[in-house]
C-alpha positions as CSV (number, residue, x, y, z in Angstrom):
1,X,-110.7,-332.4,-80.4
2,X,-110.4,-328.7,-80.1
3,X,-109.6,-328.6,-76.3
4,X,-106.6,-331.4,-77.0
5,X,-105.8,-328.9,-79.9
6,X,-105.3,-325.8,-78.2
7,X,-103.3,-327.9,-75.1
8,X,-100.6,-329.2,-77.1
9,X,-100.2,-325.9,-78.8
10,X,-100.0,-324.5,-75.3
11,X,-97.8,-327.3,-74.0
12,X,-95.3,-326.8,-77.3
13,X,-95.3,-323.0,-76.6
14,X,-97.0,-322.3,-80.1
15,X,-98.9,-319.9,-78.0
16,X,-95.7,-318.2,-76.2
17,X,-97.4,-318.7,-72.9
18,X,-95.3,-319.8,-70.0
19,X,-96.4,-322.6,-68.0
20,X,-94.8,-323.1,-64.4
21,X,-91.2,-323.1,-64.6
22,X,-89.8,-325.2,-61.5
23,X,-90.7,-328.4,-60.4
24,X,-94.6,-329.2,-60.9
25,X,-97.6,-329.1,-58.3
26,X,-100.8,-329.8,-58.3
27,X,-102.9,-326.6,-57.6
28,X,-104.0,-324.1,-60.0
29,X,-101.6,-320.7,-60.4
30,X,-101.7,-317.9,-62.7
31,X,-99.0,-315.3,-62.4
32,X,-99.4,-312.0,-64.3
33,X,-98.4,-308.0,-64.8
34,X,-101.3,-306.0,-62.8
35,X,-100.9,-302.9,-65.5
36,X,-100.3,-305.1,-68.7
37,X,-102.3,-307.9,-67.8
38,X,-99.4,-310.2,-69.7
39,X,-99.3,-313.7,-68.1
40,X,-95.9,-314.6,-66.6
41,X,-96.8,-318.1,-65.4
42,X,-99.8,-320.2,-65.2
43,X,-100.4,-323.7,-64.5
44,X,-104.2,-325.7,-64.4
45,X,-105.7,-322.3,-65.0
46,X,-108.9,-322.8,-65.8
47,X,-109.4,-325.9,-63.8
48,X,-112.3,-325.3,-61.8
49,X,-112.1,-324.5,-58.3
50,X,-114.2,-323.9,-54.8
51,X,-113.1,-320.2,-54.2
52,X,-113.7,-320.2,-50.4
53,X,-113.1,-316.2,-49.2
54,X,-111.9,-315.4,-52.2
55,X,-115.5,-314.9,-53.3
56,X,-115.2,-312.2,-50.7
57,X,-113.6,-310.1,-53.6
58,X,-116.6,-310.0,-56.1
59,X,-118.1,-308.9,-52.9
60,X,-116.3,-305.9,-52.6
61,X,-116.6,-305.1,-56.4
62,X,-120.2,-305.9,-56.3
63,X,-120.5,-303.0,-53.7
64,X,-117.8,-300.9,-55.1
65,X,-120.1,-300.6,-58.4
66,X,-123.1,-300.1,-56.0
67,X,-121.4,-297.1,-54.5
68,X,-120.1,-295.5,-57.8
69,X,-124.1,-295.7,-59.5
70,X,-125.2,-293.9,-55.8
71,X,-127.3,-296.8,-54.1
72,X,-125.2,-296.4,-51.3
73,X,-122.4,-294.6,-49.7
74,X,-119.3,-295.5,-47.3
75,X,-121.0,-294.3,-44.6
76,X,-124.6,-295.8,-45.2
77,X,-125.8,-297.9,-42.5
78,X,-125.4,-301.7,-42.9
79,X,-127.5,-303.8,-40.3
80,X,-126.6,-306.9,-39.3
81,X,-129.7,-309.5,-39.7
82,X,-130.7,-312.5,-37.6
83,X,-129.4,-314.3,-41.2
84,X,-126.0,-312.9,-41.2
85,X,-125.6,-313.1,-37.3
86,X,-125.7,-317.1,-37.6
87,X,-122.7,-318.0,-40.3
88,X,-120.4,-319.5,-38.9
89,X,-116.6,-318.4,-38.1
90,X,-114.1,-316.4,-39.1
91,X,-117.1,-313.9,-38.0
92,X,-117.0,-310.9,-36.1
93,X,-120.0,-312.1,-33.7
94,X,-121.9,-308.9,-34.1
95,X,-125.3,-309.2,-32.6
96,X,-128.5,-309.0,-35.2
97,X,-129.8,-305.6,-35.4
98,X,-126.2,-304.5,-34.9
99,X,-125.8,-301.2,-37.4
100,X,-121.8,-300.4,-39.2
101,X,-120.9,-298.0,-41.5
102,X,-120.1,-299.4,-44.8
103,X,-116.6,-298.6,-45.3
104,X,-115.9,-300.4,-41.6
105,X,-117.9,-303.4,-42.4
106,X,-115.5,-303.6,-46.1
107,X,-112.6,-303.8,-43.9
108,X,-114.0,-306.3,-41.5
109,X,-114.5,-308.2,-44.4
110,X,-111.6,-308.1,-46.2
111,X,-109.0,-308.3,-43.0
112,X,-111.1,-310.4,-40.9
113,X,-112.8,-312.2,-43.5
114,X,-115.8,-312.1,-41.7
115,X,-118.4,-314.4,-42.7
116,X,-121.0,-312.5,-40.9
117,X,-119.9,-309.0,-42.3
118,X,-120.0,-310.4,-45.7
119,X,-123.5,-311.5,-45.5
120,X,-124.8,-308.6,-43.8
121,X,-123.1,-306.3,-46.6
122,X,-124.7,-309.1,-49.3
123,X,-128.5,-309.0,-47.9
124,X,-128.1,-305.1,-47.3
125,X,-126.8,-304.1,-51.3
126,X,-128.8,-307.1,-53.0
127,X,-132.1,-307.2,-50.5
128,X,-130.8,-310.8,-49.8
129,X,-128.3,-313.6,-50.6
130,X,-130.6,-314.7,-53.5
131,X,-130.6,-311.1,-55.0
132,X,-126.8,-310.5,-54.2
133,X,-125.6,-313.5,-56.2
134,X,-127.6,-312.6,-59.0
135,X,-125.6,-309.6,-59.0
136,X,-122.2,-311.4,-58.5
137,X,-122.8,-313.7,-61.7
138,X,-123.8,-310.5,-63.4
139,X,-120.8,-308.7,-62.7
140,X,-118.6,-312.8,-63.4
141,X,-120.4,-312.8,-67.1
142,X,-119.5,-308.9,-67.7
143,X,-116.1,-309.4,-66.9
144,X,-115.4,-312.4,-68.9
145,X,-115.7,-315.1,-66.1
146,X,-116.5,-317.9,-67.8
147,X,-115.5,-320.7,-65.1
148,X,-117.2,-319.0,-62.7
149,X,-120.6,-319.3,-60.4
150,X,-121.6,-318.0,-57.1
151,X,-124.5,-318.4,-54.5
152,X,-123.4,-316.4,-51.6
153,X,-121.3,-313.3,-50.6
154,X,-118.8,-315.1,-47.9
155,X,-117.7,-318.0,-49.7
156,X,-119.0,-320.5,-47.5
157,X,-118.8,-323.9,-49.3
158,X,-120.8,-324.8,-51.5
159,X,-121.0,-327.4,-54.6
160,X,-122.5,-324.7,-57.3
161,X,-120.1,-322.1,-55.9
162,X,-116.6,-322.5,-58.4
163,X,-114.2,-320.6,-59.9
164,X,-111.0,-320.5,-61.6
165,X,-107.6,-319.1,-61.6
166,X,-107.7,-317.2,-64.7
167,X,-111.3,-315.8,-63.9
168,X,-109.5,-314.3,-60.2
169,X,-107.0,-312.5,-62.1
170,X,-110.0,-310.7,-64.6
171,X,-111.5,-310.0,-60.9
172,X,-108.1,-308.7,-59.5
173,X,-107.6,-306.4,-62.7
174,X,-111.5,-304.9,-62.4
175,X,-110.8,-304.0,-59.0
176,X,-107.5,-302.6,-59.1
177,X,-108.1,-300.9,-62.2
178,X,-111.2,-299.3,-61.7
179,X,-111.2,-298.5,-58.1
180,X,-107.7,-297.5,-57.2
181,X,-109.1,-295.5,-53.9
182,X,-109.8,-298.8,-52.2
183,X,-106.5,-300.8,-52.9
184,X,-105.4,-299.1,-49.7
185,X,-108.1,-301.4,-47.7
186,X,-106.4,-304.6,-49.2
187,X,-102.9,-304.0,-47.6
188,X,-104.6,-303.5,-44.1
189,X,-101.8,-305.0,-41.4
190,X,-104.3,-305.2,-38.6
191,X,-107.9,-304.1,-37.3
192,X,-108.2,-302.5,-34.1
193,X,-112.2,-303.6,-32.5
194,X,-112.1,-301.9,-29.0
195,X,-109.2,-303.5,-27.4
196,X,-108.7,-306.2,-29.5
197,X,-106.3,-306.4,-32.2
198,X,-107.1,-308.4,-35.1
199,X,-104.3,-309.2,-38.0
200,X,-104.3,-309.8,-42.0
201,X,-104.4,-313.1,-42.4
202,X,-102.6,-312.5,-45.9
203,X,-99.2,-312.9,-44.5
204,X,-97.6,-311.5,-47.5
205,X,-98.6,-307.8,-46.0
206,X,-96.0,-306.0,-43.8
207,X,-93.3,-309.4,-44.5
208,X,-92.9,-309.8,-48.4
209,X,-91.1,-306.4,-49.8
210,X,-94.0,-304.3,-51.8
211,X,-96.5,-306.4,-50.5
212,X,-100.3,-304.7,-51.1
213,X,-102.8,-306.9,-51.2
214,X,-105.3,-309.0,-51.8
215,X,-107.1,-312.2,-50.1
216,X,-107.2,-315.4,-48.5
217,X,-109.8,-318.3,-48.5
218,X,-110.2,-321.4,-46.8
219,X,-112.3,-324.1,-47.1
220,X,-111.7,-328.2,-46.8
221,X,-113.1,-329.0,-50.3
222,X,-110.9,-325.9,-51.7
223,X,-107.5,-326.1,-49.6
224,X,-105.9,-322.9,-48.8
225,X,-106.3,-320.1,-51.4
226,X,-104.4,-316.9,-51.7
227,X,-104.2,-313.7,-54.0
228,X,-100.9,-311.9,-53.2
229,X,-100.0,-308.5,-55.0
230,X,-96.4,-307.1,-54.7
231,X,-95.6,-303.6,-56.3
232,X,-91.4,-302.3,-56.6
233,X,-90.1,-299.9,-58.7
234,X,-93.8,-298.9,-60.0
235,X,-94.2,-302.6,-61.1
236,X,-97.4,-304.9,-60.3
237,X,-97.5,-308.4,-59.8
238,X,-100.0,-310.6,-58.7
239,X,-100.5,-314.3,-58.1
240,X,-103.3,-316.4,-57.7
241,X,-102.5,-319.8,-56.1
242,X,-105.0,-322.5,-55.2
243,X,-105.2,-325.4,-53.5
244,X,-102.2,-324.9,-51.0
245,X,-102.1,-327.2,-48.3
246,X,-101.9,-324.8,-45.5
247,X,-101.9,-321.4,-44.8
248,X,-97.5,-320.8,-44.5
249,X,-97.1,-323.0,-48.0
250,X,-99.6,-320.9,-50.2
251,X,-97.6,-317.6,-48.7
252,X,-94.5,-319.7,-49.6
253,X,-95.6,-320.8,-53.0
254,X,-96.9,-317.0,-53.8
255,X,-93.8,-315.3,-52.6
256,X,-91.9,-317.7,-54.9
257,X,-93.7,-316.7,-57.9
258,X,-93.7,-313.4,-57.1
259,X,-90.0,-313.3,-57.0
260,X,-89.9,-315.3,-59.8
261,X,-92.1,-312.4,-61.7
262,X,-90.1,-309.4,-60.7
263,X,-86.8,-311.3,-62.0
264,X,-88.3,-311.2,-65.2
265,X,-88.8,-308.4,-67.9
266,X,-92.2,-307.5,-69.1
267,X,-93.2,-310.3,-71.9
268,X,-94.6,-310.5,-75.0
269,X,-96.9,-313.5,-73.9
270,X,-100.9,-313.4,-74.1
271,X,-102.8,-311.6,-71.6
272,X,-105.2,-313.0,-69.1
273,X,-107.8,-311.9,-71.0
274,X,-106.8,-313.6,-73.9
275,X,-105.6,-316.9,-72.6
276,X,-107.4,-319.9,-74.6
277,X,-109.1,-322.4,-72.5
278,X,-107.4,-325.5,-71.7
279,X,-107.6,-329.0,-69.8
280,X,-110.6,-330.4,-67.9
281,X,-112.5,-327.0,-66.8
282,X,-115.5,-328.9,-65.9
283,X,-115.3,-331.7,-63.4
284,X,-115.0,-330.4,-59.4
285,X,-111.8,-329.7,-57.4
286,X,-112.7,-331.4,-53.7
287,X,-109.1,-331.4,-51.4
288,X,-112.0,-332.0,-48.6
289,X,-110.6,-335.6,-47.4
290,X,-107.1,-334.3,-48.2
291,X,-107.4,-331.4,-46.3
292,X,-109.5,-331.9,-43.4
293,X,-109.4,-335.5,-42.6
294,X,-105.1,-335.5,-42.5
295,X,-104.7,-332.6,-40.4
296,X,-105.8,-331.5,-36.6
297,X,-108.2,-329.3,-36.0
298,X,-106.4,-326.7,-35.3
299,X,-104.2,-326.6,-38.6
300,X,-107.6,-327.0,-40.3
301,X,-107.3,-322.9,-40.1
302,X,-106.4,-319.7,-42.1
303,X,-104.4,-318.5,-39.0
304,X,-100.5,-319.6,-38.9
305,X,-99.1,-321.9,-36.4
306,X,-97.6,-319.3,-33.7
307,X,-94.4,-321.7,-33.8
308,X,-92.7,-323.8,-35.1
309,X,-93.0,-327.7,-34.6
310,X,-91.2,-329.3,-32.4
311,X,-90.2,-332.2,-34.6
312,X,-89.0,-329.4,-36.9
313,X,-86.8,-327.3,-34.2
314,X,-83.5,-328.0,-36.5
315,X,-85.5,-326.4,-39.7
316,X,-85.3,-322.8,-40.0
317,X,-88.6,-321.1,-39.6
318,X,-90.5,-319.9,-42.9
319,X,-90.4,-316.1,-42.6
320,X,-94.5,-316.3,-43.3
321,X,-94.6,-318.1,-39.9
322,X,-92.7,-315.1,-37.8
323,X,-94.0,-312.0,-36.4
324,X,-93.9,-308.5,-37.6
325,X,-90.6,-307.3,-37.4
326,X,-91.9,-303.3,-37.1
327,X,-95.4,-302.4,-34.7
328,X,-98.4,-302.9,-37.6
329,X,-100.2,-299.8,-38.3
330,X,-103.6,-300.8,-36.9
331,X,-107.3,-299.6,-38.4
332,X,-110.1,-298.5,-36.0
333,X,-113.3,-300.4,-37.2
334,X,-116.5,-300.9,-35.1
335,X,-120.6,-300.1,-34.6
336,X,-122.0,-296.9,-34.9
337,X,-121.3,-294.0,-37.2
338,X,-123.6,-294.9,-40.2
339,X,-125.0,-291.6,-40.7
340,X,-125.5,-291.8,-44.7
341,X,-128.3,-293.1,-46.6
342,X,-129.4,-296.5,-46.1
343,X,-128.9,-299.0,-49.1
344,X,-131.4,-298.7,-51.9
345,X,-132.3,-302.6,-52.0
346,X,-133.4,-302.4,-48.3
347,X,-135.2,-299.5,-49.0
348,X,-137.1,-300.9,-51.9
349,X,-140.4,-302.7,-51.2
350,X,-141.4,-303.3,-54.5
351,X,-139.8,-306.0,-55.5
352,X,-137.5,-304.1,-57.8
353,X,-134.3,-306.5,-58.5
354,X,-131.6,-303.8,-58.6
355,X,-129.0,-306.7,-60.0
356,X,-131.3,-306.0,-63.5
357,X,-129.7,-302.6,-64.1
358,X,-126.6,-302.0,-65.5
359,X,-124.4,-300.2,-63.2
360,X,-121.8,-297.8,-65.0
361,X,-118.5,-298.4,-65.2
362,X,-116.2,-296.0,-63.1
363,X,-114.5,-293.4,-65.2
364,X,-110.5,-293.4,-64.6
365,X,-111.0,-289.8,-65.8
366,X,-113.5,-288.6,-63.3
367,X,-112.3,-287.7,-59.7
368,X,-113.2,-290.0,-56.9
369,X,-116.0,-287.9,-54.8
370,X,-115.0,-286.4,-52.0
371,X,-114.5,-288.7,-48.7
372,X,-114.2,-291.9,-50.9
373,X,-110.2,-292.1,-50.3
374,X,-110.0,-294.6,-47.5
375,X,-107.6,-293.3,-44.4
376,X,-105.6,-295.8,-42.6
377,X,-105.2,-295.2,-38.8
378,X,-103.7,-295.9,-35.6
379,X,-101.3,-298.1,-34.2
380,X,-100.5,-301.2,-31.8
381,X,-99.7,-304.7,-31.9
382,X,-101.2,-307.2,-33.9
383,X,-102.1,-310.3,-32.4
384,X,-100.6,-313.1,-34.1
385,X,-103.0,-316.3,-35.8
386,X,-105.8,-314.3,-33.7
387,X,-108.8,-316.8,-34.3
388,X,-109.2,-320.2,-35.6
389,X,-110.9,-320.4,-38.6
390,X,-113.1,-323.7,-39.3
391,X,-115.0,-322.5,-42.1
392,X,-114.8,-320.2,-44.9
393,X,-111.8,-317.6,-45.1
C-alpha cells in the first residue's frame, strides 16, 4: 500500500520530481546535478539491476579509501595471482606473478576494464574476493545503497550481484566528491601498453563537448550500461543509463539526456539522496535472451562497430560510431615500477579482516599528499573498438 502510495504521488508530480520527458523506454535512467545532487530526470530508478563493469567503480572507491587510511599507496606493488590471471576478457592477459603499480593497474581498470586488473587490485586490498566484497557492501550500506549487493570486484555476472540507478548516482557523487585528484583517470582517451594502443570504451570521452567521465559495463543478463559525466560552464551532469541495447545507443541515449540536462536551469526537485523508493525494486532484470541470443557475436561487445552497416549506408552515421576527430592524448601504463609498500591485507597473516575497520572519510579541507595528483601522458593514435568484449565490461 505504501509503495503504490508514494508512486502515484511521484507519477502526479506531488513530489516535483521529473520523470523522463520524451518518448518512454524500458531501461533504468537517473539524470542529475554532480555539485547539487538535484535529480533532473529519472525513470525505473530503483529497479534492480545486474551492474556488469560498473561495479568496477566501487572498486576504485573501495581502494581510493584504502589509500587515504595508508594501507597502500599509488605506487604499492599489486601482483597478479593465478586467480586473477584466469577471468575471462576484456583482460589485459597479464601473466600470474606479474607485479604493477597501483595507480597503472586503476587505469587499466577503468580504460580497459580489465577483468583481470580488477581482481588482482580486489584479492591484493581485501586479501581475496571474499574479503574485498565484504568491503564493497560496507562502503554500498555507508553510502545509502540500499538496492545494492556485490560479490566480486570486476562485475562478472552474477545472480546476487545487483544494483540500481539511483544507488550509481550516490556512488558517482562519493567519488567525485571526495576524491577530486582521480577524476582525471575517468576521462582517459586511450592507454598506451608497449606498442599497443588501447581506447576508452566510454565513447562520450574526446566526442560529446565537456565529456569527463565515468564507466561502461557489459554483460548479457544486464545489456549495455553506461555512466557519462559532461561539465560546461563549471556545470556537472551525469547520467546513469541501463539496459541499452548496444554499445552506440546507450552513448546515444546518454548524450541525449545530457543535452537535455544542460538546457535546463538548476531545479528545485529532490536530490538523489532523497528520492523515495518506488516500483518493483525487488524482482531481477535478465536482458540475457534479449541481448545475447538476437545479436552476432561480435555485436555481443562493449567495442563499437568500426562502420557502419551496409544495409544502413543511406543512414547518417551516429557520431559515437566515428573516430576521433583530433590524435587522443594516450597514457603510458605497464609492469614494473611498484616501488611503495605492499598492500596491508597481503601483508597480513593473521586473519585480520581489514573490511571491519572504519576507514576515514577524506577531508575536502586537507591537501591531497604529495604525488597523489594523477599526470596524464603521451600521445598517439587510438585504436578504434580495440578488443571484443564477451564478458563483463
Amino acid at each position: 500500500m505504501r509503495h503504490s502510495h508514494i508512486l502515484k504521488l511521484l507519477l502526479t508530480g506531488a513530489l516535483a520530481l521529473p520523470m523522463l520527458a520524451g518518448p518512454a523506454s524500458a531501461n533504468p535512467i537517473v539524470l542529475f546535478d554532480l555539485n547539487s545532487g538535484k535529480v533532473l530526470q529519472h525513470q525505473d530508478a530503483f529497479s534492480r539491476w545486474y551492474p556488469a563493469s560498473l561495479s568496477k567503480l566501487m572498486t576504485a572507491y573501495v581502494t581510493f579509501r584504502a589509500i587515504a587510511a595508508g594501507e597502500v599507496q599509488l605506487d604499492s606493488p599489486i601482483k597478479v595471482t593465478k586467480h586473477s590471471a584466469g577471468e575471462p576478457p576484456s583482460k589485459m592477459g597479464f601473466k600470474p606473478g606479474s607485479v604493477m603499480r597501483l595507480d597503472n593497474a586503476l587505469k587499466m581498470m577503468l580504460v580497459k576494464s580489465a577483468n583481470d586488473i580488477a581482481m588482482a587490485v580486489g584479492e591484493n586490498i581485501g586479501g581475496s574476493q571474499a574479503g574485498f566484497a565484504i568491503r564493497m557492501n560496507a562502503e554500498a550500506a555507508r553510502l545509502g545503497m540500499t538496492g545494492t549487493h556485490f560479490v566480486n570486484p570486476n562485475g562478472l555476472f552474477s545472480p546476487d550481484q545487483y544494483t540500481t540507478a539511483r544507488d550509481l548516482a550516490l556512488l558517482v557523487m562519493a567519488i567525485r566528491k571526495e576524491f577530486p585528484q582521480y577524476a582525471p583517470w575517468f576521462s582517459i582517451e586511450g592507454l598506451a601498453v608497449g606498442k599497443k594502443a588501447i581506447s576508452n570504451y566510454n565513447l562520450l570521452i574526446g566526442r560529446y563537448p565537456g565529456a569527463d567521465g565515468m564507466k561502461t559495463g557489459f554483460v548479457c543478463p544486464s545489456g549495455f550500461n553506461m555512466i557519462g559525466s559532461a561539465t560546461r560552464n563549471g556545470r556537472t551532469l551525469v547520467a546513469v543509463v541501463l539496459g541499452e541495447k548496444s554499445a552506440i545507443s546507450r552513448a546515444e541515449t546518454a548524450a541525449r539526456l545530457l543535452d537535455q540536462g544542460f538546457a535546463m536551469s538548476d531545479p528545485n526537485w529532490l536530490t538523489v539522496a532523497a528520492m523515495p523508493s518506488y516500483g518493483d525494486t525487488m524482482s531481477p532484470n535478465d536482458m540475457h535472451d534479449e541481448i545475447c541470443k538476437k545479436k552476432a557475436p561480435e555485436e555481443q561487445s562493449e567495442a563499437a562497430p568500426p562502420v557502419a552497416a551496409k544495409n544502413a549506408t543511406a543512414a547518417p552515421k551516429s557520431p559515437y560510431r566515428e573516430k576521433l576527430d583530433h590524435v587522443p592524448t594516450l597514457v603510458a601504463v605497464g609492469l614494473g615500477g611498484a616501488t611503495g609498500p605492499a598492500p596491508k591485507a597481503m601483508l597480513d597473516q593473521g586473519g585480520q579482516e581489514f573490511a571491519d575497520v572504519p576507514l576515514p572519510n577524506w577531508r575536502p579541507d586537507v591537501p591531497a599528499p604529495k604525488g597523489s595528483e594523477p599526470v596524464v601522458v603521451g600521445s598517439a593514435s587510438a585504436v578504434q573498438g580495440d578488443q571484443p568484449v564477451k564478458a563483463a565490461n
